[in-house]
N, C-alpha and C positions, 0 to 999 in steps of 0.2 A: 515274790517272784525270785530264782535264780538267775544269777550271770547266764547270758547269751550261748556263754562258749564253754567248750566241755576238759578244758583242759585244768590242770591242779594250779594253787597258787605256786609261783618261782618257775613255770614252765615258760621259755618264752614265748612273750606273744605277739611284737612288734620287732622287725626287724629293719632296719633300713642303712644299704649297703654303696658308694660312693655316689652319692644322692650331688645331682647337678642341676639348680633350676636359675632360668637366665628372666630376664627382665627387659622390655623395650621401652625404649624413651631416644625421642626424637628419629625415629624410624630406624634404630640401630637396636642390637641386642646385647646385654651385657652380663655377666655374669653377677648371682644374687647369692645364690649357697652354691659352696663350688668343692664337691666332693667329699661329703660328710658321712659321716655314720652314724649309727644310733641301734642301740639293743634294748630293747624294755620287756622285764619280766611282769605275770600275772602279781596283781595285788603291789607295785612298786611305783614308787611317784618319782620321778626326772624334773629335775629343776633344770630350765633353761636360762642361762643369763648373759648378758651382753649390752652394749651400747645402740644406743638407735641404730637401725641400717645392719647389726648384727644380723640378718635372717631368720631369730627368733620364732617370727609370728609365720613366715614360711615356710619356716621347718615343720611349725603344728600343723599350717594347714595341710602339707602333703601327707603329712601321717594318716590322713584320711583319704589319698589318690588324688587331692586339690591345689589349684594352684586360683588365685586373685587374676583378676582379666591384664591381660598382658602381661601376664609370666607364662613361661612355658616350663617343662621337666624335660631334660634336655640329653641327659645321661641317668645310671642309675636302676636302683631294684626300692621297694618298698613291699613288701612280706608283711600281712597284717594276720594273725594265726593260720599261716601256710598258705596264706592266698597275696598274687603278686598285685597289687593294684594298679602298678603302672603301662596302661595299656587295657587294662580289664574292660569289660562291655559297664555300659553304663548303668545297666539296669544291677548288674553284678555290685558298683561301688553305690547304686543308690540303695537299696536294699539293706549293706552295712551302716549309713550314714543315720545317725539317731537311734538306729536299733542294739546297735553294738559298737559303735562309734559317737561317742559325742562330741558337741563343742560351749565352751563355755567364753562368751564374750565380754570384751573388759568393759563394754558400757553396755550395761542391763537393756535403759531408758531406749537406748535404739535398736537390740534384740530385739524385744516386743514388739508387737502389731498394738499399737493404741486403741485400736478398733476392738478388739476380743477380751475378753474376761482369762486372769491366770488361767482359770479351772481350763477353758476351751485351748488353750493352746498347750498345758501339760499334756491332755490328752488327745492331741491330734497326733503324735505318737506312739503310742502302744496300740493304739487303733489301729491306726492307717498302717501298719504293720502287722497287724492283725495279733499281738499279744495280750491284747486285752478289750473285752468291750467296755460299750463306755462307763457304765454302771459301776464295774468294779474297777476301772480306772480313775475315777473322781476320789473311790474311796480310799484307793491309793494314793491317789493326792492328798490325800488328810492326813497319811499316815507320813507322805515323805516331808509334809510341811512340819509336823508335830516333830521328827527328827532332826528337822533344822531351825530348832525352836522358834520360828515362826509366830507370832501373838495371832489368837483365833483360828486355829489349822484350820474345822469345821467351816470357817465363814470366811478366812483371807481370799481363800481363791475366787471367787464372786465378785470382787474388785478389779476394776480395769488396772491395766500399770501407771497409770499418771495417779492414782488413791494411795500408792502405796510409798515407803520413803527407799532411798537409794539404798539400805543396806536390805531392807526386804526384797525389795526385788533383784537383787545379787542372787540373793539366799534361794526364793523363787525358780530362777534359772538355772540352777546349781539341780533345785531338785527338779525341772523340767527335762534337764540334762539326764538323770536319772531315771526316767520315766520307765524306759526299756529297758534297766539293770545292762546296760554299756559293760562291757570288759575293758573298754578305754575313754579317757574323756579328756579333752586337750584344755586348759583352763588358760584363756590369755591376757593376763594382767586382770584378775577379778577384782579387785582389790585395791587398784592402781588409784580409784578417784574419790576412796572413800576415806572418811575421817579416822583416826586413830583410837577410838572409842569404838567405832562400828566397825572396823577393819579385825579388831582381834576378837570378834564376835564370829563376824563370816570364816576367818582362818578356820577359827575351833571345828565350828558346825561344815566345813568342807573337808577339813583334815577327819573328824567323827566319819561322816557319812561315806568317803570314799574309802577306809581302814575296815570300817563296818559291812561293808558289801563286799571288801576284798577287790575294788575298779582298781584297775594300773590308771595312772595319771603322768598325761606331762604338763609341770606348771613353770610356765613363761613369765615371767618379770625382771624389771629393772632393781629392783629390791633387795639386797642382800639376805639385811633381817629379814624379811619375809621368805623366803625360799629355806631360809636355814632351818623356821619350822615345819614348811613342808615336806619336803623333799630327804630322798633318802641316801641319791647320788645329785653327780652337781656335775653338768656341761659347761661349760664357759666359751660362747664364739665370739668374731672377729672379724668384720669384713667378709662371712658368710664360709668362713672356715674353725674349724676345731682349734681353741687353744690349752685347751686339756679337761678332763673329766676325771673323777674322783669320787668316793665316797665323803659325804656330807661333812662329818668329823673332820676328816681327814683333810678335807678342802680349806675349810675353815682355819684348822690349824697350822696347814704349812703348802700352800700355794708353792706351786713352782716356779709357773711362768711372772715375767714380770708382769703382764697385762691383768693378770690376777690379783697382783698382790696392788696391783693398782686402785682398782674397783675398790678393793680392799679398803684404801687409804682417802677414798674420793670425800665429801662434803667437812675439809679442814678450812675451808673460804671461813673467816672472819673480819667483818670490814673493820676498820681503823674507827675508834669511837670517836666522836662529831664534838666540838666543842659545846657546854651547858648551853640552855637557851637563855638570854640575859632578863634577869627581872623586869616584869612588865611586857614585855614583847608580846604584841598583839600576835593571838595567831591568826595564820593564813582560813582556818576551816576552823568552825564553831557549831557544834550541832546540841542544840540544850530542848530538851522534855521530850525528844521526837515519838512518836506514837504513828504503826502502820501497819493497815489488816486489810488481807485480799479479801476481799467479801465480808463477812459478819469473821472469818479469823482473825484475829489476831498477831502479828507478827514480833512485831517489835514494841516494846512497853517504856517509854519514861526516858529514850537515849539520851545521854550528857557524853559528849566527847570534844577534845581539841587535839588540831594538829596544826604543830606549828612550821614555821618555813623551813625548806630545807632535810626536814624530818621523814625518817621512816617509823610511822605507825604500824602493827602487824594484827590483825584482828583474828583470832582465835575463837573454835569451839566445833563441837558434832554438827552433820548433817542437821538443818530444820535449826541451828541455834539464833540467825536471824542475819549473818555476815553478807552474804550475799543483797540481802531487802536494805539493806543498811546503803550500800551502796547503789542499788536504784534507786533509794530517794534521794542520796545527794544528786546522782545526776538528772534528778526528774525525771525518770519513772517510773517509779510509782509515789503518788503524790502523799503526803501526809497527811496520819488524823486529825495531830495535832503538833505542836514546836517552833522551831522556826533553826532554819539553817542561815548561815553566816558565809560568804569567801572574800576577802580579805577587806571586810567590813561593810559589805553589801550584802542586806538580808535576802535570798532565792529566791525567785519565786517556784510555787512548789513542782510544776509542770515543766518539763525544756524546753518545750515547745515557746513559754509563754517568757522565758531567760533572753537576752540580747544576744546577737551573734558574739558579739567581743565574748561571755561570760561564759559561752560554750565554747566555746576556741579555747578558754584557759582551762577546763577539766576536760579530760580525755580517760578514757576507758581503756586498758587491753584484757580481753576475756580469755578463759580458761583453754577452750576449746581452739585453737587457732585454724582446726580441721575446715569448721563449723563458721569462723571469722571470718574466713579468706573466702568471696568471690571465687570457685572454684574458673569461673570462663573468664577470669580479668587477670591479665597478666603484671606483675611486680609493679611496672611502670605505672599501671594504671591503678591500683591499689593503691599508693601512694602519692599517686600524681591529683587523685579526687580531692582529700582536703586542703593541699597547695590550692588547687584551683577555690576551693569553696568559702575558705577560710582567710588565705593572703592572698589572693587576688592572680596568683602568678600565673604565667602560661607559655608557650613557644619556650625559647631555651633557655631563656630562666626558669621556669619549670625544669626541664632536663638537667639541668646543673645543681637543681635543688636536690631533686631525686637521687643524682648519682652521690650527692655530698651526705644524705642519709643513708644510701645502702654503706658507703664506708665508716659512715659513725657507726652503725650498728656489726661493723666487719666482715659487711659481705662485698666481697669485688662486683663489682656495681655491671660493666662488660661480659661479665659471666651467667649474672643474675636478674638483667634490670630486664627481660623478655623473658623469662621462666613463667609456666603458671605453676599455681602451688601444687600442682599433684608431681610437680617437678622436682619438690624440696623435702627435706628433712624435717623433721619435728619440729626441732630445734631452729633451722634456717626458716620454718614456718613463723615460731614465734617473734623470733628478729624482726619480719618484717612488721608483725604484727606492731610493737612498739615503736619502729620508722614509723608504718603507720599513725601513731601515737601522736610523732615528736614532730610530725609534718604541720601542726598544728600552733607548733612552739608554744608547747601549755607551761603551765606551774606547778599544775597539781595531775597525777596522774593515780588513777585508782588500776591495782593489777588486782584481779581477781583470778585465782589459783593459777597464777601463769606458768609454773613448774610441774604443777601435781603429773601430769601425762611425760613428760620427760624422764629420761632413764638418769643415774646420778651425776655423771660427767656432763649431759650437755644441760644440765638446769643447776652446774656450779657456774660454767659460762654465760649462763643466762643473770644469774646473781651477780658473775664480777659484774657484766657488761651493763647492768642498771646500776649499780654502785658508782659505776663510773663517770652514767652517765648523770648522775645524782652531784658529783661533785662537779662536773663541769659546767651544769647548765644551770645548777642549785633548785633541780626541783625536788617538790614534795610528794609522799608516797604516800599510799594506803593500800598495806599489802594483805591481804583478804588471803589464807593456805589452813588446811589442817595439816602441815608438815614443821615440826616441832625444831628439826634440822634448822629448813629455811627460817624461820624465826629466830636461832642465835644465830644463824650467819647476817643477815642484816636488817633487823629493825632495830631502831634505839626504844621504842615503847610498846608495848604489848599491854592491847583489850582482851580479855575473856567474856565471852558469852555464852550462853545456855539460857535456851527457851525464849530468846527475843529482849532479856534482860541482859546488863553487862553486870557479872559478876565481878572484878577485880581487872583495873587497870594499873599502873604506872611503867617507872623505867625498866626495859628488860630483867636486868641486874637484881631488881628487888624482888621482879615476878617470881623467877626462875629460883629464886632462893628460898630455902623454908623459912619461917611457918607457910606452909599453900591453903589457901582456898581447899577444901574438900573435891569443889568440881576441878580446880586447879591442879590437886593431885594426881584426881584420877586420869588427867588428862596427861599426864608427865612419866605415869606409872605404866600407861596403854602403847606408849613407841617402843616397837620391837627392837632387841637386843642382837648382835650376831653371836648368840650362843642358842643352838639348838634345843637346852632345857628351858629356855627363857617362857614359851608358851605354857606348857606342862606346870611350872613354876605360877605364874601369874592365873591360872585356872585352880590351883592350888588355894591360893593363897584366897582367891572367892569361893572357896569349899567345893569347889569345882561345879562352878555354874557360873553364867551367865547373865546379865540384865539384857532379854534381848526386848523390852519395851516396844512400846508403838512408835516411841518417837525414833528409832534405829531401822 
């Protein structure tokens, strides 16, 4: 199939000219992107970057005449190949939407309908637009699988989305995105939650396939490295205004503004190294032979780990390597096949359910997602006011003064915040609470599982000081679960490697990160993007120019 539209590559094809879109919250309006521009030619990719709350992911969606419920487009033109969308009849912007408009979302897993088969929702597009029946659009779908080397093109698509792993169904949506040959496709943060192994797999094969079709792209991330391979100019907002724009090179090498050269300079956080742990010192968490499989699988094989008081652990590897399972069995749940787990010399029992209240009150969880964590109908107070009550017994204004003394450990003004619900807050102010949450518990041991990955690079250095800090004043112990290579030298003192539910190579940071490496250790050190634009081209090189894109990716 040909692109949708009939004009040459470098003619432009998006235009959008003092772009105003406002936002409501608490029955008032405010301003979101507040008079922006934006030119995009055929076959050219725009990297969008900025801080949470930039207007980034606003900016994509209006590119397609949209705006998220309670926003409004408030001033402004949006010109998509000579047609104005703002204001257009509906049937007018649905018609473009999928057909020559795509959109590509940063979490695949909630794209999807769980209910349908790949095959049936690539082609409920080119159909229901009437460019393709279904016959030859399945077999389209083999061919765009087969371009985004995809394992099994022929048979993947026949699989529901929960069969398949997070880099495949990136890849997936990338080519469902495609389905219609788009002239445009807004990709927002694709990349953002996957591992660094699987990350520069989808780059390759999204950067391939949209060069290869000749699509214009705008691609939105928090990322440097990553944008500096995609992209061929480079936006940079700010509180939902322009802080300058440039050619890629050119950006890279000499920023003008300072907020630029900021970004620039972001993840130098390095905590202060912790005094040795003294011979003998019992640790806090003991986990020796663990063995656990969802079903007849297999997860996790033979675990031996220690984490001792006070300590940050970092637990490393790819999607599927087993970091995640690792940490439902400590907390109980999911029970083991076999092993035995240890907290500070009380062996678990394997279920939570079946742990003492005291034993659950001293490990506490904060998960990935804070989107997904947070009670979207319970307000701050009550978020946090649940494990006071369940845990320490508290209530009436001891509770309130407990609450308000947590929102200011974690820095939020407690008067501002402690009546907000979370669609009220920030990313960033989401995961704060998240870990109040935590701390309301006054545990020892606290498991974060990727608590930065979704954060742009300024507000998840904040989020590293603010548990380093909170690490030395209460002396608790971590186990920080990320495939972000960064957050790992900024603070864990020890670092596990896994792959395939095995630990391959642990000890102190210091020794991990130095050569000789582990083989899978290298390649994992070898895969974090560089901010030099040949860095991908380089590294696809350097594997004869291909890929391992496996089943387990």
């Amino acid at each position: 199939m040909a692109p949708n539209g009939q004009g040459r590559k470098g003619d432009t094809l998006l235009e959008i000219t003092n772009l105003q879109i406002q936002g409501r919250s608490e029955r008032q309006w405010h301003d979101i992107v507040k008079g922006v521009d934006l030119t995009l030619r055929r076959g050219e990719i725009l990297g969008l970057i900025g801080e949470s709350g930039a207007g980034k992911s606003t900016l994509g969606l209006a590119a397609m005449g949209y705006t998220k419920g309670g926003c409004r487009i408030s001033g402004g033109s949006v010109r998509f190949d000579g047609i104005e969308l703002i204001g257009a009849p509906a049937e007018t912007r649905r018609k473009l939407r999928g057909a020559r408009i795509a959109y590509v979302a940063q979490s695949a897993a909630a794209a999807f309908n769980p209910a349908y088969k790949l095959i049936d929702q690539y082609c409920e597009g080119p159909v229901r637009h009437g460019i393709l029946p279904r016959k030859k659009a399945e077999a389209d779908a083999v061919q765009l699988y087969r371009e985004m080397r995809l394992p099994d093109p022929e048979d993947i698509g026949f699989r529901y989305p929960h069969q398949v792993s997070g880099g495949q169904l990136q890849r997936a949506m990338t080519a469902m995105a495609m389905s219609c040959r788009p002239d445009l496709i807004i990709f927002d943060e694709p990349t953002t939650a996957l591992d660094v192994t699987t990350q520069i797999e989808v780059l390759a094969a999204i950067r391939a396939i949209v060069r290869d079709h000749q699509t214009a792209a705008i691609y939105i991330t928090h990322d440097l490295a990553v944008v500096a391979q995609m992209a061929d100019r480079i936006k940079v907002l700010l509180r939902g205004e322009e802080v300058e724009e440039a050619d890629t090179r050119q950006m890279l090498a000499a920023p003008r503004e300072d907020y630029t050269r900021s970004l620039w300079a972001v993840r130098d956080f390095r905590r202060d190294p912790l005094p040795e742990v003294p011979q003998g010192d019992t640790p806090l968490l003991t986990i020796r032979g663990v063995s656990a499989s969802y079903g007849a699988v297999p997860v996790l094989d033979d675990i031996d780990l220690s984490i001792h008081r006070g300590r940050t652990v970092a637990v490393v590897g790819e999607s599927g390597s087993g970091k995640s399972t690792t940490a439902r069995v400590i907390m109980g749940l999911l029970p083991p096949g076999k092993g035995r787990i240890e907290f500070d010399g009380t062996a678990l029992a394997p279920t939570s359910r079946a742990r003492p209240r005291s034993l659950q009150r001293r490990m506490q969880m904060i998960h990935q997602s804070a989107d997904t964590a947070l009670n979207p109908r319970h307000r701050i107070r009550e978020v946090i006011g649940r494990p006071l009550e369940f845990f320490c017994g508290l209530r009436g204004r001891a509770k309130e003064d407990r609450i308000r003394e947590l929102l200011s450990q974690i820095e939020l003004e407690p008067d501002q915040f402690i009546d907000r619900l979370p669609s009220e807050l920030s990313g960033g102010q989401k995961q704060r609470v998240c870990i109040a949450r935590a701390l309301a518990a006054e545990p020892d041991f606290i498991i974060c599982d990727e608590v930065t990955s979704a954060l742009d690079q300024l507000v998840a250095e904040g989020i590293l000081r603010l548990l380093d800090r909170l690490q030395r004043e209460m002396g608790l112990t971590y186990l920080f679960i990320t495939h972000d290579l960064a957050t790992v030298r900024s603070i864990a003192d020890e670092v596990v490697v896994m792959l395939r539910g095995k630990i391959v190579e642990q000890g102190p940071k210091d020794e991990i990160f130095a050569p000789p490496h582990h083989d899978y250790t290298a390649l994992l050190l070898s895969s974090v993007p560089e901010m030099d634009p040949d860095w991908l081209d380089r590294r696809l090189a350097e594997r004869g120019g291909a890929i391992d894109l496996g089943a387990g990716n």
